[in-house]
N, CA, C and O atoms as a DFTB+ gen file, in Angstrom:
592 C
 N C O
     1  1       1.494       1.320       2.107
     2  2       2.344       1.745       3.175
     3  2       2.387       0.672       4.223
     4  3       1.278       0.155       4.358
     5  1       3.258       0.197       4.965
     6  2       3.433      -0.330       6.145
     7  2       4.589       0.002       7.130
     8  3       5.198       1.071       7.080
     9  1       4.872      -1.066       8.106
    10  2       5.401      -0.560       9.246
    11  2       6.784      -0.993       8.793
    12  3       6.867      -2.009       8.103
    13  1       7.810      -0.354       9.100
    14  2       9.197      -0.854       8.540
    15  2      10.032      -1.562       9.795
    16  3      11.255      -1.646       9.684
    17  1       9.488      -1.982      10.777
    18  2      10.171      -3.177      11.696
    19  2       9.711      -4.624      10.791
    20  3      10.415      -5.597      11.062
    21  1       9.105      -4.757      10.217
    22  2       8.834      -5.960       9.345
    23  2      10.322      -6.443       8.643
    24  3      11.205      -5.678       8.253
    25  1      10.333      -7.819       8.602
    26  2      11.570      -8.472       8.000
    27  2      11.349      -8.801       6.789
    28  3      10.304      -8.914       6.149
    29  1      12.826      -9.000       6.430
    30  2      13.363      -9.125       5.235
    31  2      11.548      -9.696       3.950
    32  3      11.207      -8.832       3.143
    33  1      10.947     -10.652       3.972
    34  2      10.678     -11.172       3.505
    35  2       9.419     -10.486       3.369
    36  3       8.768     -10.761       2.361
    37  1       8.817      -9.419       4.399
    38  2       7.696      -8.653       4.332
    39  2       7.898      -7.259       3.693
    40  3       6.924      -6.526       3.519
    41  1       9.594      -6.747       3.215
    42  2       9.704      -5.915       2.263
    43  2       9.434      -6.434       0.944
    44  3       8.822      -5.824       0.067
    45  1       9.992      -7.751       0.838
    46  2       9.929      -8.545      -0.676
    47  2       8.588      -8.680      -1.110
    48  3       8.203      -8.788      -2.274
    49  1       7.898      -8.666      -0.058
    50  2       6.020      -8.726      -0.608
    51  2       5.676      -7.532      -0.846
    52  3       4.720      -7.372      -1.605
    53  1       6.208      -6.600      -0.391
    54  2       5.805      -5.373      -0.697
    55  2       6.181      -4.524      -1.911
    56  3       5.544      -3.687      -2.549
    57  1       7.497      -5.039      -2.032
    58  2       8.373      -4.902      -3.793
    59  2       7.402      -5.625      -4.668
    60  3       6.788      -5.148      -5.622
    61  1       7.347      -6.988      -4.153
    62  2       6.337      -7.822      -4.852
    63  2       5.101      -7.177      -5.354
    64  3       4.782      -7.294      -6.537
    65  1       4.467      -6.574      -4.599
    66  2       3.021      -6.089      -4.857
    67  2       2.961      -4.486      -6.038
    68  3       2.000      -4.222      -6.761
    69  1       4.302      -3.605      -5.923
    70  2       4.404      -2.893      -6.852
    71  2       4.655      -3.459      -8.251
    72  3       4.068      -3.031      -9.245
    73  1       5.692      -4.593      -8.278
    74  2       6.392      -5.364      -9.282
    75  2       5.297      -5.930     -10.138
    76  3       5.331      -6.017     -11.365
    77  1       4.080      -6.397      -9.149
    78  2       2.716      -7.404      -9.848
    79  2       2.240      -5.968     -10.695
    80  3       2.439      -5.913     -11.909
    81  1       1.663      -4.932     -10.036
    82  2       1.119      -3.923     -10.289
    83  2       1.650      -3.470     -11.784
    84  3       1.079      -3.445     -12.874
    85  1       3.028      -3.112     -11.356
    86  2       3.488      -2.427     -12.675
    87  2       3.404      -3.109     -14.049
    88  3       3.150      -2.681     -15.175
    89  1       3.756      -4.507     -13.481
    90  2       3.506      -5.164     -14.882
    91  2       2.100      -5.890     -15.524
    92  3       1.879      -6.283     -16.670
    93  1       1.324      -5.901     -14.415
    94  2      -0.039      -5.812     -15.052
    95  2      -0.578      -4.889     -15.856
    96  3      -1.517      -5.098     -16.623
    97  1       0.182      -3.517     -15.655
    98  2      -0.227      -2.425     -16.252
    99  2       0.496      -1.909     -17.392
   100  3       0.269      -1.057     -18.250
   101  1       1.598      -2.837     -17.076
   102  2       2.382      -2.591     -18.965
   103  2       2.385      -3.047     -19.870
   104  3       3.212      -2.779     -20.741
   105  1       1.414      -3.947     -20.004
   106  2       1.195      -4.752     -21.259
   107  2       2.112      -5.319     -21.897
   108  3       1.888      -5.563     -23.083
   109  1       3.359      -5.681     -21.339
   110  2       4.001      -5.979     -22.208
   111  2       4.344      -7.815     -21.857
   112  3       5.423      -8.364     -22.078
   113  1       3.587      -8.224     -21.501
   114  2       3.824      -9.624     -21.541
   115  2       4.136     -10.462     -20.460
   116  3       4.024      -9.950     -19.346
   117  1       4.528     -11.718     -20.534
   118  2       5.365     -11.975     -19.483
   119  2       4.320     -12.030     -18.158
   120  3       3.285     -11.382     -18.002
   121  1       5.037     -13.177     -17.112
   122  2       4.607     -13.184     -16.111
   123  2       4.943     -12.365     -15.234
   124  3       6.135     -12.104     -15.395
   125  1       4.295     -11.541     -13.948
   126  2       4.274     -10.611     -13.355
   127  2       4.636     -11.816     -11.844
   128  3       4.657     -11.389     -10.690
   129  1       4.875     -13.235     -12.186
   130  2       4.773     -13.984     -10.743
   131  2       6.274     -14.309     -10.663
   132  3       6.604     -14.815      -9.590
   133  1       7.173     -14.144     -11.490
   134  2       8.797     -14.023     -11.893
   135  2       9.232     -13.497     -11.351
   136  3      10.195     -13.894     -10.694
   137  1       8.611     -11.862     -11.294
   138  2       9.304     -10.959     -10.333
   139  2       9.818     -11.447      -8.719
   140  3      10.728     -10.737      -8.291
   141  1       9.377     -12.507      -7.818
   142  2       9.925     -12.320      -6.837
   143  2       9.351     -13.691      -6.225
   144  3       8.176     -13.891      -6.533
   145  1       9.901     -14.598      -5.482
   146  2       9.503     -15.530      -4.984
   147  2       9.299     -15.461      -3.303
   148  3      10.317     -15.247      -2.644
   149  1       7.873     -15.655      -2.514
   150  2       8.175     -14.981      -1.526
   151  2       7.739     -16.646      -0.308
   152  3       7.372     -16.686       0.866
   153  1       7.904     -17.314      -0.913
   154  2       7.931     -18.301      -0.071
   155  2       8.423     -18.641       1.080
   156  3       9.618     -18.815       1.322
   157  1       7.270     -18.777       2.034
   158  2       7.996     -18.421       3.344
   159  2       7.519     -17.317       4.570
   160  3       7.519     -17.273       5.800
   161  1       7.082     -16.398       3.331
   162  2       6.642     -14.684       3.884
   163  2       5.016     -14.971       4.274
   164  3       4.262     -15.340       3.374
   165  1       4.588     -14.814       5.439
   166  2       3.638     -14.656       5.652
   167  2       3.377     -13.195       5.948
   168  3       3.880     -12.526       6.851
   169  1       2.216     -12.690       4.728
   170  2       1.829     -10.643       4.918
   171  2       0.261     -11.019       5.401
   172  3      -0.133     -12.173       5.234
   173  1      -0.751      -9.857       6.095
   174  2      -1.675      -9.218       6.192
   175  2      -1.811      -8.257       5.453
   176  3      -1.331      -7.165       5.759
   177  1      -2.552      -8.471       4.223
   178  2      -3.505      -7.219       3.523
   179  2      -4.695      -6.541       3.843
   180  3      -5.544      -7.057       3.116
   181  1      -5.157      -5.785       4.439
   182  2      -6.028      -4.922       4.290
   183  2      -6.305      -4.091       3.402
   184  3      -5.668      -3.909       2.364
   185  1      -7.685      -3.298       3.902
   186  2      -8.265      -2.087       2.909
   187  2      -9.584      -1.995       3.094
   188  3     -10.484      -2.823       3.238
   189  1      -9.523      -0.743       3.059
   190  2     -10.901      -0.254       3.305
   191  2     -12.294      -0.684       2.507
   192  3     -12.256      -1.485       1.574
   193  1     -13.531      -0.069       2.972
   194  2     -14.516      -1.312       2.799
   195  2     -15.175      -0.725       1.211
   196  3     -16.199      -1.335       0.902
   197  1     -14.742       0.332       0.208
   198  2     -15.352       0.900      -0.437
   199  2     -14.811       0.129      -2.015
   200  3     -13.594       0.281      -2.115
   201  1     -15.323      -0.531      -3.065
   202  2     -15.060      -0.554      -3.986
   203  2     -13.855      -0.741      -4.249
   204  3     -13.322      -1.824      -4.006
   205  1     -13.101       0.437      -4.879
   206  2     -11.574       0.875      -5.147
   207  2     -10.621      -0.176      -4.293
   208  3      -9.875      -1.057      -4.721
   209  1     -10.905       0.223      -2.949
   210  2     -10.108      -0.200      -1.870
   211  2     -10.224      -2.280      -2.466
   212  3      -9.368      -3.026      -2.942
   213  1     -11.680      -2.500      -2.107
   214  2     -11.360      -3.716      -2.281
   215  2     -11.035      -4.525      -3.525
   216  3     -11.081      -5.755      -3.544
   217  1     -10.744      -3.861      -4.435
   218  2     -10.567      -4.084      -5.711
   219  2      -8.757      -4.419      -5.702
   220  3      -8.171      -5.248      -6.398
   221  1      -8.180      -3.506      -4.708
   222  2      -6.919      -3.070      -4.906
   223  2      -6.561      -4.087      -3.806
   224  3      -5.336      -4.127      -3.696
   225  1      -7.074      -4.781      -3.096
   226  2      -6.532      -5.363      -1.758
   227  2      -6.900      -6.978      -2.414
   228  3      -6.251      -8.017      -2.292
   229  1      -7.722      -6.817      -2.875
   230  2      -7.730      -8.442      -4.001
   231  2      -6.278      -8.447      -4.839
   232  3      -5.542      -9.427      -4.945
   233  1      -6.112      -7.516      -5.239
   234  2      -5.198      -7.273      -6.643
   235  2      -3.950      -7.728      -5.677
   236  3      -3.151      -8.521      -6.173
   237  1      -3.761      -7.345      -4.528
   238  2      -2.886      -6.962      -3.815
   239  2      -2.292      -8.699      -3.318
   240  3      -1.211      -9.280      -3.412
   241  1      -3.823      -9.110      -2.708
   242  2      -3.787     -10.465      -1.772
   243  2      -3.305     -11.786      -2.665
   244  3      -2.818     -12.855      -2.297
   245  1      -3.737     -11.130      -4.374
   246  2      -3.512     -12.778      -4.888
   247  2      -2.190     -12.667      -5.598
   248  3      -1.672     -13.708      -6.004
   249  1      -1.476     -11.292      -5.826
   250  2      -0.304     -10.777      -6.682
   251  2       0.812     -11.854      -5.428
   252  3       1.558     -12.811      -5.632
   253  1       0.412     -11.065      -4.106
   254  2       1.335     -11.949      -3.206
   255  2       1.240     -13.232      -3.130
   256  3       2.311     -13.835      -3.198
   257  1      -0.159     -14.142      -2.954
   258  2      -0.323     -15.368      -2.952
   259  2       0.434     -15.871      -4.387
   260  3       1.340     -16.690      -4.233
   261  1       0.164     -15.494      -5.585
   262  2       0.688     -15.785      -6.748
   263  2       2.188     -15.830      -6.437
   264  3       2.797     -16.555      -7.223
   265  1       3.015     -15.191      -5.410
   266  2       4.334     -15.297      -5.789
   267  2       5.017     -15.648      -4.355
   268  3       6.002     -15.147      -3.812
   269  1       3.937     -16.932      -3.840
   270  2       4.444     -18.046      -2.683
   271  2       4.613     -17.512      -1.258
   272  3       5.301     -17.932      -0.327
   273  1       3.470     -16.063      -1.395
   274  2       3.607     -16.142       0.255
   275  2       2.161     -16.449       1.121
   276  3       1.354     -16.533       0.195
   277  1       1.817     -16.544       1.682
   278  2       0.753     -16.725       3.135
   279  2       0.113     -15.502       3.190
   280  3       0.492     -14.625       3.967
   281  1      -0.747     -15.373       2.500
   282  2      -1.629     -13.934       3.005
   283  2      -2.809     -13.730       3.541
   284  3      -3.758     -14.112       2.856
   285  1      -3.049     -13.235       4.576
   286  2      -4.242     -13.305       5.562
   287  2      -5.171     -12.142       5.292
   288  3      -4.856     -11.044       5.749
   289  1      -6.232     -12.270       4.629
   290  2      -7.667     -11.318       4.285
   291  2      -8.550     -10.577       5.272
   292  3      -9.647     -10.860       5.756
   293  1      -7.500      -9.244       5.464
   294  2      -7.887      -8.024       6.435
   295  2      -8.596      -7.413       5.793
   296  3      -8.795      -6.275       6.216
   297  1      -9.322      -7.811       4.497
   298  2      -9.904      -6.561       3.562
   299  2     -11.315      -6.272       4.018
   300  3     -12.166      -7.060       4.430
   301  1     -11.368      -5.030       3.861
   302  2     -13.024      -4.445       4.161
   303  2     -13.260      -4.073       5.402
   304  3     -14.254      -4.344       6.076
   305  1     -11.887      -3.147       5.844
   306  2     -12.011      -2.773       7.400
   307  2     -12.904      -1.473       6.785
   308  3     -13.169      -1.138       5.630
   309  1     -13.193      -0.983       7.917
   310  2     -14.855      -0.372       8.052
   311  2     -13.963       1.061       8.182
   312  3     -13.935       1.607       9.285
   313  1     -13.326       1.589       7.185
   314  2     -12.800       2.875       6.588
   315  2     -11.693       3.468       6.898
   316  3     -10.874       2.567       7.081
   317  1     -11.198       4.493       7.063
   318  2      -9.666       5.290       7.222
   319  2      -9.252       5.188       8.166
   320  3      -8.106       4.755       8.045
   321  1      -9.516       5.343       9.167
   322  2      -9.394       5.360      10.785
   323  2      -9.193       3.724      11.046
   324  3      -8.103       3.271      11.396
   325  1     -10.079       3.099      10.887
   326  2     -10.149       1.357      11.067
   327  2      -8.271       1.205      10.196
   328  3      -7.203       1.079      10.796
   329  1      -8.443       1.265       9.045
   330  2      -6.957       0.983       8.465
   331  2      -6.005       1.108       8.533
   332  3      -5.050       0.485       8.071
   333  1      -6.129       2.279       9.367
   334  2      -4.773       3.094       9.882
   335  2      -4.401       2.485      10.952
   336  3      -3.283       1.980      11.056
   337  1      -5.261       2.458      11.844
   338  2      -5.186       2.038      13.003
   339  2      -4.654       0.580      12.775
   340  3      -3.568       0.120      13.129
   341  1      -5.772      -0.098      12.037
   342  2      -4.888      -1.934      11.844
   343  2      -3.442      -1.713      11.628
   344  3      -2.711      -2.492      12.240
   345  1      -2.945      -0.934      10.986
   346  2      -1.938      -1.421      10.510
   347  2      -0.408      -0.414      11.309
   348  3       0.795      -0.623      11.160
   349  1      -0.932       0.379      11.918
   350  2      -0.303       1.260      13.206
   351  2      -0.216       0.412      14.273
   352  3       0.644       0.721      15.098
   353  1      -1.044      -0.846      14.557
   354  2      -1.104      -2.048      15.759
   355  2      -0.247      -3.424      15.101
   356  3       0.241      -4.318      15.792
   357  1      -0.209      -3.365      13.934
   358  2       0.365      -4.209      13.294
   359  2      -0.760      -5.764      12.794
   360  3      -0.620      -6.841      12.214
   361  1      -1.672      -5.096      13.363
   362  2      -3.022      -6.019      12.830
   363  2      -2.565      -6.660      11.244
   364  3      -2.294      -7.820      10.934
   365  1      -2.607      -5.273      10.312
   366  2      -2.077      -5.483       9.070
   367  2      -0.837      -5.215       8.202
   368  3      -0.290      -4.162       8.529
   369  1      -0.355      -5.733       7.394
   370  2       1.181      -5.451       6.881
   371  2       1.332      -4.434       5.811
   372  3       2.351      -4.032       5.250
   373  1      -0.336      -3.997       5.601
   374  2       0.197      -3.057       4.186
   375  2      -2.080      -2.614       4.107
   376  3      -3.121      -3.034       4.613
   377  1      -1.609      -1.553       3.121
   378  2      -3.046      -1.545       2.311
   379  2      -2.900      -0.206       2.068
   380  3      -2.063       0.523       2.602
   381  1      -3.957       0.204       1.024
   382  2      -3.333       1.205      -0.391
   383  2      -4.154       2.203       0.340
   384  3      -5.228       1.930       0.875
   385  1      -3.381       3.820       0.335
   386  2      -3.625       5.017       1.339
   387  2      -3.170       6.203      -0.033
   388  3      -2.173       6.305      -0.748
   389  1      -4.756       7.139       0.097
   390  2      -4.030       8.545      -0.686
   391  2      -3.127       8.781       0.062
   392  3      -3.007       8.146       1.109
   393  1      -2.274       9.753      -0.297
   394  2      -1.554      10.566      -0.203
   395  2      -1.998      12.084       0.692
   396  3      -1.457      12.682       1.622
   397  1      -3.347      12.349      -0.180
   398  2      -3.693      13.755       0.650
   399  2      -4.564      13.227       2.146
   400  3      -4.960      13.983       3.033
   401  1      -4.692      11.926       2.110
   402  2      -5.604      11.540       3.393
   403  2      -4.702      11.367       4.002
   404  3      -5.012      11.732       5.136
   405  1      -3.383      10.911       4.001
   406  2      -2.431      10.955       4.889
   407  2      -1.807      12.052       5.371
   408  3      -1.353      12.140       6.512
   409  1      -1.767      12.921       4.511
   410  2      -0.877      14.284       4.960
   411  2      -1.864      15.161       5.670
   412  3      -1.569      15.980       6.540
   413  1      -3.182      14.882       5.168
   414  2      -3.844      16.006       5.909
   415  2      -4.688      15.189       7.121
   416  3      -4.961      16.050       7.957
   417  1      -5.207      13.899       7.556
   418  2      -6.216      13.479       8.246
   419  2      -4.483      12.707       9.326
   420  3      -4.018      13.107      10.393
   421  1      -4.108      11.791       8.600
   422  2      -3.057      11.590       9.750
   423  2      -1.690      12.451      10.456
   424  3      -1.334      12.417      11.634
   425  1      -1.043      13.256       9.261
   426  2      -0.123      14.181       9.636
   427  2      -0.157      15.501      10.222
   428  3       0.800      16.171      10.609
   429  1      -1.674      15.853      10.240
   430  2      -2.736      16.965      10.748
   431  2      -2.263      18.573       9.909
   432  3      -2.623      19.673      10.331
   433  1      -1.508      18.383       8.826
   434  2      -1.703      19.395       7.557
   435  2      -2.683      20.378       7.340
   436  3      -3.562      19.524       7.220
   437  1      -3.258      21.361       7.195
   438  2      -4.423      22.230       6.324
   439  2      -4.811      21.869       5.018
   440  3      -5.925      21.574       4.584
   441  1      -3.378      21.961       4.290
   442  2      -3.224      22.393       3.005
   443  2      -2.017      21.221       1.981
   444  3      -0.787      21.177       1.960
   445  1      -3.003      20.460       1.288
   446  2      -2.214      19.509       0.468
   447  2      -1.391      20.356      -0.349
   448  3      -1.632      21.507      -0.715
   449  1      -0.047      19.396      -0.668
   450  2       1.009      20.205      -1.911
   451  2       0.265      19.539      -2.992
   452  3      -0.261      18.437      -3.148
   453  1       0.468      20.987      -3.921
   454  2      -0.022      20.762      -5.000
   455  2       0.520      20.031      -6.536
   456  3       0.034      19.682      -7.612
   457  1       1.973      20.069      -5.771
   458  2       2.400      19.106      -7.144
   459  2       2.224      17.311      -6.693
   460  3       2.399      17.036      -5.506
   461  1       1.987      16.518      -7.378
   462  2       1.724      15.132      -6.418
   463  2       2.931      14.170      -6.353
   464  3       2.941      13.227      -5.562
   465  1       3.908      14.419      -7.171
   466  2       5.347      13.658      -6.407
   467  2       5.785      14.718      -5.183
   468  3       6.679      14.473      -4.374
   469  1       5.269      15.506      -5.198
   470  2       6.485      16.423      -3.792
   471  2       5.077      16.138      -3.110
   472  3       5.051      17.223      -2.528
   473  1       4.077      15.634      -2.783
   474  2       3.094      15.908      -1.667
   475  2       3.713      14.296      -1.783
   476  3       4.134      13.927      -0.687
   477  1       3.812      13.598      -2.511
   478  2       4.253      12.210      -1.912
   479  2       4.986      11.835      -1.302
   480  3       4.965      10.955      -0.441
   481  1       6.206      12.847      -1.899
   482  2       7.362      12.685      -1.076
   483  2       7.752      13.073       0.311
   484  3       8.747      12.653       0.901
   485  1       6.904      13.883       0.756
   486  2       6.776      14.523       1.864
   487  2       5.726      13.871       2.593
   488  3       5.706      14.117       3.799
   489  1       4.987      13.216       2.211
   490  2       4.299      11.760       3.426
   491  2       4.927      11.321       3.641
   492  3       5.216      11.184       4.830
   493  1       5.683      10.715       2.581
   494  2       6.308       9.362       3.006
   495  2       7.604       9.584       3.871
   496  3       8.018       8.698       4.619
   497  1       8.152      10.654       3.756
   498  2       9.085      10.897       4.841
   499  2       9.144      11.148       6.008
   500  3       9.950      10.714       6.831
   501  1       7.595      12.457       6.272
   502  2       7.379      12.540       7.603
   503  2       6.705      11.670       7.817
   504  3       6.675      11.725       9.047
   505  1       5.956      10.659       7.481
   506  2       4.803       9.522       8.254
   507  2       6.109       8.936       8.915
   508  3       6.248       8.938      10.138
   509  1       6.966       8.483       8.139
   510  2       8.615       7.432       8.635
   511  2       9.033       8.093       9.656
   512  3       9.471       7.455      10.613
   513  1       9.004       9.220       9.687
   514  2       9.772       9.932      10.824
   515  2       8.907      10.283      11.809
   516  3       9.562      10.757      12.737
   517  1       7.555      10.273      12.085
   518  2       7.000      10.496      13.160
   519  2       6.414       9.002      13.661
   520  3       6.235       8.633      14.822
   521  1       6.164       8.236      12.371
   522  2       5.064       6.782      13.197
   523  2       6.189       5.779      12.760
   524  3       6.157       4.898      13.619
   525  1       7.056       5.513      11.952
   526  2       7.539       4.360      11.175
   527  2       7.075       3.906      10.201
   528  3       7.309       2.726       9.937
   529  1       6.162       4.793       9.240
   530  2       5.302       3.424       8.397
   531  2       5.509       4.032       7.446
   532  3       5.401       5.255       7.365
   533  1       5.884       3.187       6.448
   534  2       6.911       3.676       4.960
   535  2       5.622       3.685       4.087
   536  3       4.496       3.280       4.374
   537  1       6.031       4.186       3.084
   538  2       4.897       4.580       1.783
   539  2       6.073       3.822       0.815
   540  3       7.290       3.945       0.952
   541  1       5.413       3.061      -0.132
   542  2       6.147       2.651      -1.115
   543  2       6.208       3.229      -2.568
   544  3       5.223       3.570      -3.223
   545  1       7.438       3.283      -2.950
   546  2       7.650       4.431      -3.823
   547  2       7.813       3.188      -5.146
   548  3       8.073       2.013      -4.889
   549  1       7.639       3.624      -6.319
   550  2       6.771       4.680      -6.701
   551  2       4.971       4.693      -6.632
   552  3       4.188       3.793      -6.933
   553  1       4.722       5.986      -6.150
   554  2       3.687       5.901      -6.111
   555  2       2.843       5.089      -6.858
   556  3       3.492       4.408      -7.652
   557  1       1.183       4.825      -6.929
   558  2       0.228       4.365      -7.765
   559  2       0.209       5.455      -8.937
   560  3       0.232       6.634      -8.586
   561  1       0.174       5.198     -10.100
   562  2      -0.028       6.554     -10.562
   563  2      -2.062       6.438     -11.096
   564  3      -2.782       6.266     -12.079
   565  1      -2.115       6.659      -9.760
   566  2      -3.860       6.916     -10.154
   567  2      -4.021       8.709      -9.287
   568  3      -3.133       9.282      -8.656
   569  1      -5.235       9.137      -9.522
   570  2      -5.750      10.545      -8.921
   571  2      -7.186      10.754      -8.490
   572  3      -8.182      10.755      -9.214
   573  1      -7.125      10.903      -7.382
   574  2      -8.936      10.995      -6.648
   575  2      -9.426      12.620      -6.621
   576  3     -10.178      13.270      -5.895
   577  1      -8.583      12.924      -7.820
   578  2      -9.156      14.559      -7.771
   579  2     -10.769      14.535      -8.163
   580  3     -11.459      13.664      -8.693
   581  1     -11.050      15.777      -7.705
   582  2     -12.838      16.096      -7.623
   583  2     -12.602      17.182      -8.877
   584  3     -12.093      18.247      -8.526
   585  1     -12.904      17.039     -10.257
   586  2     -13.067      17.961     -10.656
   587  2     -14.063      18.127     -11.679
   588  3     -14.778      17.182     -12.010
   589  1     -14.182      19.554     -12.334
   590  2     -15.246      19.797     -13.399
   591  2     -14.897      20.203     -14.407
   592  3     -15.714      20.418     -15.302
């Protein structure tokens, strides 16, 4: 997710960073650094300080560096609140956010939707409409469910 006053060249990193993603994950060949040339674009990546997070903000920092832009290593802010906040100040340009931590810890919710494209879709619209800060579609398709 990030802030959508960002220009032209800080959406293209952000297309960029799904574009790397998806095709790392499709096996089907081919360079994933084709997708988009961002030379020029200087982004801030962040992410929180746990594993996952920094796993995904590496993935994130070199997908963009790989495809010619300037990226500055916000990773390992010191948890949810720290990230949000960076990137609500514009500290940072992006970094990878559930879905139910947004709807329920930033949008102040009870009760997550239970199907997970309509709880997505409904962050990403009201976060835009109350703060400005877009969620990029399509989602990750990963799940932090707790179950047994």
């Amino acid at each position: 997710m990030r802030k959508t006053r960002a220009n032209l060249p800080r959406l293209l990193g952000l297309v960029a960073v799904l574009a790397f993603v998806a095709a790392g994950c499709g096996g089907g060949g081919g360079s994933a650094s084709e997708a988009a040339d961002l030379s020029g674009a200087e982004l801030t990546v962040g992410s929180k300080e746990f594993t996952e997070q920094l796993i995904l903000g590496q993935i994130t920092l070199q997908a963009l560096e790989a495809a010619g832009a300037t990226v500055n290593d916000q990773i390992g802010l010191a948890g949810t609140v720290a990230a949000r906040k960076a990137l609500e100040s514009g500290e940072i340009d992006m970094y990878w956010e559930y879905t139910g931590t947004g709807w329920i810890n930033f949008l102040g919710h009870t009760k997550p939707i239970p199907d997970s494209q309509k709880q997505f879709e409904a962050v990403a619209k009201e976060d835009l409409a109350k703060n400005d800060i877009k969620w990029l579609s399509p989602p990750a398709p990963a799940n932090n469910t707790y179950t047994m």
